[in-house]
C-alpha positions as CSV (number, residue, x, y, z in Angstrom):
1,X,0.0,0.0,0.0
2,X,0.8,3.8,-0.5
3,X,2.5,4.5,2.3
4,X,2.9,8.3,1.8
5,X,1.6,10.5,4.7
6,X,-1.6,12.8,5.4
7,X,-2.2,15.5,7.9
8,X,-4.4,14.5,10.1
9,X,-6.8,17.8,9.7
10,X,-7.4,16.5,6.1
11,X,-8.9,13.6,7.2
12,X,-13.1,14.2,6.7
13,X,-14.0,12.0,9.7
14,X,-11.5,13.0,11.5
15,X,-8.8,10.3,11.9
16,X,-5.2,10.5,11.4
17,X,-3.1,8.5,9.4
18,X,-2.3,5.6,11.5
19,X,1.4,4.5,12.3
20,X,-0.2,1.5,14.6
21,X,0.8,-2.2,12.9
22,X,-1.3,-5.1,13.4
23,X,0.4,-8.2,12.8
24,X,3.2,-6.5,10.7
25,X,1.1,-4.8,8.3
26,X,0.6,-1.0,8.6
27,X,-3.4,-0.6,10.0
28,X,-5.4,0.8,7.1
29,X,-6.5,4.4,7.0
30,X,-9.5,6.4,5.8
31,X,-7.5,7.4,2.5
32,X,-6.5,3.9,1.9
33,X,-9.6,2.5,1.6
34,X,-10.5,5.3,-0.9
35,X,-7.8,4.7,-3.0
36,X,-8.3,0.7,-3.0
37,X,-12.2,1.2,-3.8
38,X,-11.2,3.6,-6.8
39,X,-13.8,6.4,-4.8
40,X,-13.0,9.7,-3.1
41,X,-12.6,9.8,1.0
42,X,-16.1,11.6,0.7
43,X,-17.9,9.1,-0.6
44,X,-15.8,6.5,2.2
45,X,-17.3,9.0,4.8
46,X,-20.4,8.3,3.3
47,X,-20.7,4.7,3.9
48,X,-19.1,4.9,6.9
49,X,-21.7,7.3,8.3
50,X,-24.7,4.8,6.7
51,X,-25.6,7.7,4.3
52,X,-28.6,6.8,1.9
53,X,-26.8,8.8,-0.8
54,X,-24.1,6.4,-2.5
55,X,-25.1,3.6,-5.1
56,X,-25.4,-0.2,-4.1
57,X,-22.5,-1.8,-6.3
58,X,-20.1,1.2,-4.7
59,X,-21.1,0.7,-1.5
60,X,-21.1,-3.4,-1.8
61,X,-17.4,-2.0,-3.2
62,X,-16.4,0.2,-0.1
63,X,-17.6,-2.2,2.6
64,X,-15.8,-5.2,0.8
65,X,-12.5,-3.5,0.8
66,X,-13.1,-2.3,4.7
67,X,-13.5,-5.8,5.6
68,X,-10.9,-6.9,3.8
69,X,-8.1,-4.9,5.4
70,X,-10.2,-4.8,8.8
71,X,-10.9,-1.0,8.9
72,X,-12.9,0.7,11.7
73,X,-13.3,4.3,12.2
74,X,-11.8,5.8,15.5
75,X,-14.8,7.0,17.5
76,X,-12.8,8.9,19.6
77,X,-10.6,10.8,16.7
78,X,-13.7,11.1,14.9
79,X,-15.7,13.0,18.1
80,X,-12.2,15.6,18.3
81,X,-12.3,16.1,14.7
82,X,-16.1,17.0,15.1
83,X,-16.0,18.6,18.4
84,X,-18.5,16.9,19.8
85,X,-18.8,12.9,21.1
86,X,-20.4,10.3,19.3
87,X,-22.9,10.4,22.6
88,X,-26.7,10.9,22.6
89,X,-28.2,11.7,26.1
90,X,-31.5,10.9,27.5
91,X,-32.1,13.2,30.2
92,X,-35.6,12.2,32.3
93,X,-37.8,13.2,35.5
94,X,-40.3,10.5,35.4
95,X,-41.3,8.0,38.5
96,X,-42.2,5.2,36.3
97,X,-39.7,3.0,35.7
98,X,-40.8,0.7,33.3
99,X,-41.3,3.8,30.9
100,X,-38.1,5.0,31.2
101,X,-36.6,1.3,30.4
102,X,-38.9,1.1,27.1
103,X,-38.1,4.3,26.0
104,X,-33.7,3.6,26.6
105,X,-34.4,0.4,24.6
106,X,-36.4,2.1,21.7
107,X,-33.5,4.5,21.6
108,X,-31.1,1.7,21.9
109,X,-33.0,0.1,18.5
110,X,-32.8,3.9,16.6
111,X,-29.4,4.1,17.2
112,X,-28.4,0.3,16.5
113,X,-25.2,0.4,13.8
114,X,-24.9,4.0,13.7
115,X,-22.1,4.1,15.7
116,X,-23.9,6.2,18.4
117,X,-24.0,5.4,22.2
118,X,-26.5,6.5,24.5
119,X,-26.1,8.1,27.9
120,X,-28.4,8.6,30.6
121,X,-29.2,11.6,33.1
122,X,-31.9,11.5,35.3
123,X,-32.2,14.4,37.3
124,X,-35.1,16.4,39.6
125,X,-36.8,19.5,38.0
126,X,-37.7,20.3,41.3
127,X,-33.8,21.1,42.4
128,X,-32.2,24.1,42.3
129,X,-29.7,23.5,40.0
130,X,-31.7,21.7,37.8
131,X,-30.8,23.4,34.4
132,X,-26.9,23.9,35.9
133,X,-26.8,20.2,36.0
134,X,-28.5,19.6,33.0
135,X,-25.7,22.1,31.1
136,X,-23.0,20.6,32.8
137,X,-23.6,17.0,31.7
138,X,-24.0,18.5,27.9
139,X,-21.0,20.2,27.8
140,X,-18.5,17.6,29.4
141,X,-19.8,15.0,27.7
142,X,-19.9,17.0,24.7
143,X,-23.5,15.2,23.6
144,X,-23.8,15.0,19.9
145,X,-27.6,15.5,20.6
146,X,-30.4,14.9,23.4
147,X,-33.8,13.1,23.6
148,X,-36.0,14.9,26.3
149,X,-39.2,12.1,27.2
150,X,-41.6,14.0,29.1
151,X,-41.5,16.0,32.0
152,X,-38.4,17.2,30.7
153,X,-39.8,17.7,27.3
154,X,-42.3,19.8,28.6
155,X,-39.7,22.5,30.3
156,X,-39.5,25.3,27.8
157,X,-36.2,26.2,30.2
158,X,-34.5,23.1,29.2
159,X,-35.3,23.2,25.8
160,X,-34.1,26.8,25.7
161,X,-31.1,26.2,27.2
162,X,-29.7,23.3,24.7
163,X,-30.3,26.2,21.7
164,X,-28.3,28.3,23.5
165,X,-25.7,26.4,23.6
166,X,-26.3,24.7,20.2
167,X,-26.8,20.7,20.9
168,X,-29.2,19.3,18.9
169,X,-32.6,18.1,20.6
170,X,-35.8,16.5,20.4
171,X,-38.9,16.8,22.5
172,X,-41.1,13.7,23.3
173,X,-44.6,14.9,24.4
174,X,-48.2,14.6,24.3
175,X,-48.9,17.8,22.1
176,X,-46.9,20.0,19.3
177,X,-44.3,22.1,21.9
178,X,-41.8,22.9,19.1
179,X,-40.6,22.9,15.5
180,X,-41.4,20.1,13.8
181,X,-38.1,18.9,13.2
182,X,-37.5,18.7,17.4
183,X,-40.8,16.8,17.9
184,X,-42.0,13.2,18.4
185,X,-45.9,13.5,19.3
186,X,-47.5,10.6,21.5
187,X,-51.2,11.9,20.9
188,X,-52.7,11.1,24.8
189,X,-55.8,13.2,24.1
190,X,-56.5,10.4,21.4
191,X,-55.4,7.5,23.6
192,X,-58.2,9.6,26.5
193,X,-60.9,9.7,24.3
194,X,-60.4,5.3,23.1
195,X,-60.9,4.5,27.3
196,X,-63.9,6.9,27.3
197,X,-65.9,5.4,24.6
198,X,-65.0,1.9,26.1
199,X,-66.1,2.2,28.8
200,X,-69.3,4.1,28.1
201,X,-70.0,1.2,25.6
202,X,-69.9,-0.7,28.2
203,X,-72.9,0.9,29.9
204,X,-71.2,2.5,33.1
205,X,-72.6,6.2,33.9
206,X,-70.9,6.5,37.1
207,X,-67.4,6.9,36.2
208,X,-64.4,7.9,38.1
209,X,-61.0,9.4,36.6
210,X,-57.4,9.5,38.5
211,X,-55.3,11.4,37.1
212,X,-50.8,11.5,37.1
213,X,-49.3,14.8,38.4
214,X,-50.2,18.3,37.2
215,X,-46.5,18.6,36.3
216,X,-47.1,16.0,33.3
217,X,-48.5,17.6,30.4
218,X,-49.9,13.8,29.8
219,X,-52.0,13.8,33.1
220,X,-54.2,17.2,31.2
221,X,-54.0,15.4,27.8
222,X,-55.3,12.1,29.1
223,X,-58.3,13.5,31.1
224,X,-59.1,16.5,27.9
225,X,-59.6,13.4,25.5
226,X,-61.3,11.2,28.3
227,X,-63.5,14.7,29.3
228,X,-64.3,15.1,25.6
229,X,-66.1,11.3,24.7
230,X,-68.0,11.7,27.7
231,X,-69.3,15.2,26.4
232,X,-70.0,13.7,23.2
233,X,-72.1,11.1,24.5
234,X,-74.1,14.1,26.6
235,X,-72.3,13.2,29.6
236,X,-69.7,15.0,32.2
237,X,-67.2,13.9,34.6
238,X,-68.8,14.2,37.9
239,X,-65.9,16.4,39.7
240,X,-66.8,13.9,43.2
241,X,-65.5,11.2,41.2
242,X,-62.1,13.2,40.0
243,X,-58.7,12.5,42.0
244,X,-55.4,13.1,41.6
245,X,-52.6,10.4,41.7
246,X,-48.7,10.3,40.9
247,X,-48.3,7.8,38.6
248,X,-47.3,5.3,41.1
249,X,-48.9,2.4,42.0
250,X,-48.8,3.0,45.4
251,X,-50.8,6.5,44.7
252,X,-53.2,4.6,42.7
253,X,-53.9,2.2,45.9
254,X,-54.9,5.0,48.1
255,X,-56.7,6.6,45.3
256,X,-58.7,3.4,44.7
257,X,-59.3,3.6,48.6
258,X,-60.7,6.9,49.0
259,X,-63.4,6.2,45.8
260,X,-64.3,3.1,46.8
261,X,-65.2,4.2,49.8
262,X,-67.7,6.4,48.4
263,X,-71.4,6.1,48.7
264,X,-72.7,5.6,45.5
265,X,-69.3,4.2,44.4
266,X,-67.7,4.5,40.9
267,X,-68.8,1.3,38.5
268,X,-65.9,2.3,36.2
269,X,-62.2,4.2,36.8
270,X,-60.0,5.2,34.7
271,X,-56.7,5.5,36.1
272,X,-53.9,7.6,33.9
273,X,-51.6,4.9,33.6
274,X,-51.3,1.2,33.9
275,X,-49.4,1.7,38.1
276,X,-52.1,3.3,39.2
277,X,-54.7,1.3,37.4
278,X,-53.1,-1.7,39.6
279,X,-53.3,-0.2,42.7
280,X,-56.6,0.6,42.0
281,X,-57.2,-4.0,41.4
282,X,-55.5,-4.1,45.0
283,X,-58.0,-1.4,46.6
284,X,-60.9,-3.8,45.0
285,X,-59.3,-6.7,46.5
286,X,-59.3,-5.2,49.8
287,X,-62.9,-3.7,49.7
288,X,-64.2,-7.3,48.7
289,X,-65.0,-6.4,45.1
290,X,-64.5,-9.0,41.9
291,X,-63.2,-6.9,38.7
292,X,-65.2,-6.9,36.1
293,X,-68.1,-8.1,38.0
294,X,-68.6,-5.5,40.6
295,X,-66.1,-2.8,39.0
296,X,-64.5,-1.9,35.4
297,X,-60.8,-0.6,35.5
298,X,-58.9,0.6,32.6
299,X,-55.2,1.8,32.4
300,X,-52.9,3.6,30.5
301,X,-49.5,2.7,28.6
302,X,-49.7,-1.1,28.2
303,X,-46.7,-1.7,30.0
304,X,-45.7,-5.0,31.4
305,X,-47.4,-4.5,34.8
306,X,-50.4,-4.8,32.8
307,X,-50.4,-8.6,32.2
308,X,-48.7,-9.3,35.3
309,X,-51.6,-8.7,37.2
310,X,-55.1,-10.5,37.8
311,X,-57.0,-9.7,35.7
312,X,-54.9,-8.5,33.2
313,X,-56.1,-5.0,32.6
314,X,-57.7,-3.3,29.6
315,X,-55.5,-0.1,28.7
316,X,-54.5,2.3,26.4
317,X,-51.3,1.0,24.5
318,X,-48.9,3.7,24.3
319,X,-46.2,2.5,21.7
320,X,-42.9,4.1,23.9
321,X,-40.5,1.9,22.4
322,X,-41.0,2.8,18.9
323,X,-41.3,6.7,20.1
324,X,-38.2,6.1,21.5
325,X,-36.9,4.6,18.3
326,X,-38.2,7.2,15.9
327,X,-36.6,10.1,18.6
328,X,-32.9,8.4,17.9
329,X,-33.7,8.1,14.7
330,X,-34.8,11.6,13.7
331,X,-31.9,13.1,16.1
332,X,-29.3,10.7,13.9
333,X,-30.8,11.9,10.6
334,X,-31.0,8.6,8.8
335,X,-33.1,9.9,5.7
336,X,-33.6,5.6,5.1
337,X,-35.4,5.2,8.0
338,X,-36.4,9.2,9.4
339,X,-39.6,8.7,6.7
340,X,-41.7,6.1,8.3
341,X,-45.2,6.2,8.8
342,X,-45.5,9.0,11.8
343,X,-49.0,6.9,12.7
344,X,-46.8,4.6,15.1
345,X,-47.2,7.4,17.6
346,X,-50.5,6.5,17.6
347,X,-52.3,4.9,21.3
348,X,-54.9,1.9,20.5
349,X,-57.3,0.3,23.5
350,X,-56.1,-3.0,24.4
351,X,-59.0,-4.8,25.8
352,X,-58.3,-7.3,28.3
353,X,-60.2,-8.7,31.5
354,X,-60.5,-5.9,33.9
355,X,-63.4,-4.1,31.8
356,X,-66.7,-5.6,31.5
357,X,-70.9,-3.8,31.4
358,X,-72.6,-2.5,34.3
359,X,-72.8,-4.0,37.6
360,X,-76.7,-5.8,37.4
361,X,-77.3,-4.9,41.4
């Protein structure tokens, strides 16, 4: 091989000719594997970076020739050259746990063979130094980007603060907060209005609603969409029958206490998501009650605590994973994969168990 030398600040993706030997032969370099292929460094670059933009047979050419000679790309030189880390963060306030696991492995998914890794930051919007923490893990890690899942999302600070200092972003919410291009939309109202109509198919009239924390945009969404089936089917939420929970399933158990101790009871609760919606089964259990029979209960998310528990619940299915997915995706700016259908944002009512008509007596 050629073994004249380069400067290293010619190099588009940032690494320097090497001088390393593996096994006696010199390792191969960026420019190398351009001249072998018969293409320019560019187009290397190209393949390299998984660009949609270069022709099958060159890059079947490209990718045979950097197997061949075993080249790999130094992350590293390639984050200096760049000035900026091949690192996306994930930076959350949320107190369910199983969403925030869905959502790292949808990311994890998006950013599979890109060369990306993902770090995670959860932090307290509550503190003080909320938004000093939040630029301090940025800027030493020097994050290539950011995905914000909500209540983060929904802090115009935060979102403000990662313009300022120019790292790229997007927001994961229930509603348009932003430019499109900094968006994923999970459509709650939508996912509100499907547990509604269920359960007023079902026949129930007195109905009960918990919602998550004022904090969440979600917990409004949820209970706007659930507030507007009931209106269209001439009804309202009786505000005796409204509570207000945490998202926890241990809220949702003292939430299912105080309106099942009511006289008339609720026939049917809704509970904002699928935690609460099981502490709500265990208040039941405790008052004596057999779900569906003598109550209906329907979550929201459709995560796994929903089939882990007797009887499974009927829910909203909120597809996180794939939000989380399309959020690494769009960051990345894969053009092969950025395009798909924006619909699998979209919540759909699982029905399981937990829902069934009016109590007869």
């Amino acid at each position: 091989m050629n073994s004249s030398k380069t400067p290293a600040n010619a190099f588009e993706d940032g690494e320097p000719e090497a001088a390393a030997t593996e096994g006696g032969r010199r390792r191969a370099t960026i420019n190398d594997i351009a001249r072998l292929a018969g293409v320019s460094k560019k187009t290397v670059s190209r393949v390299i970076n998984q660009s949609p933009f270069v022709r099958d047979e060159t890059r079947e050419r490209i990718e045979a020739v950097i197997a061949e000679w075993g080249y790999a790309p130094d992350p590293q030189a390639r984050g200096l050259a760049f000035r900026r880390s091949f690192l996306i963060g994930m930076i959350y306030d949320n107190p369910n746990p199983q969403y925030v696991v869905n959502m790292q492995l949808g990311l994890l998914d998006g950013m599979r063979g890109s060369g990306f890794e993902l770090v995670v930051h959860p932090c307290d919007r509550a503190s003080p130094t909320f938004l000093a923490d939040v630029r301090t893990f940025v800027e030493r890690q020097k994050l290539y980007g950011v995905v914000l899942p909500p209540s983060v999302s929904e802090d115009e600070r935060v979102a403000k603060l990662l313009r300022e200092i120019g790292c790229n972003y997007i927001r994961i919410a229930s509603v348009e907060l932003d430019k499109p291009e900094h968006m994923i939309v999970g459509h709650d109202r939508m996912g509100g209005s499907q547990a509604a109509r269920h359960i007023l198919d079902l026949g129930h009239k007195r109905i009960a609603f918990i919602s998550g924390p004022p904090s969440f945009r979600s917990s409004h969404e949820r209970r706007g969409g659930f507030e507007d089936a009931l209106t269209e089917d001439g009804m309202t939420l009786d505000p005796r029958y409204v509570i207000q929970g945490a998202y926890t399933f241990e809220s949702g158990t003292a939430c299912g206490d105080a309106l099942l101790a009511m006289t008339p009871r609720p026939t049917a609760i809704f509970a904002g998501n699928d935690e609460m919606a099981a502490g709500v089964l265990q208040s039941a259990r405790k008052a004596g009650l057999m779900v569906p029979r003598d109550l209906t209960i329907v979550g929201f998310d459709d995560f796994q605590i929903a089939q882990a528990v007797w009887p499974p619940l009927t829910t909203v299915r909120t597809p996180t994973r794939e939000i989380g997915r399309m959020a690494a995706e769009k960051l990345i700016g894969d053009a092969r994969r950025e395009a798909r259908d924006p619909a699998g944002t979209e919540p759909v009512l699982v029905v399981r168990e937990s829902s069934g008509p009016v109590p007869t007596v």
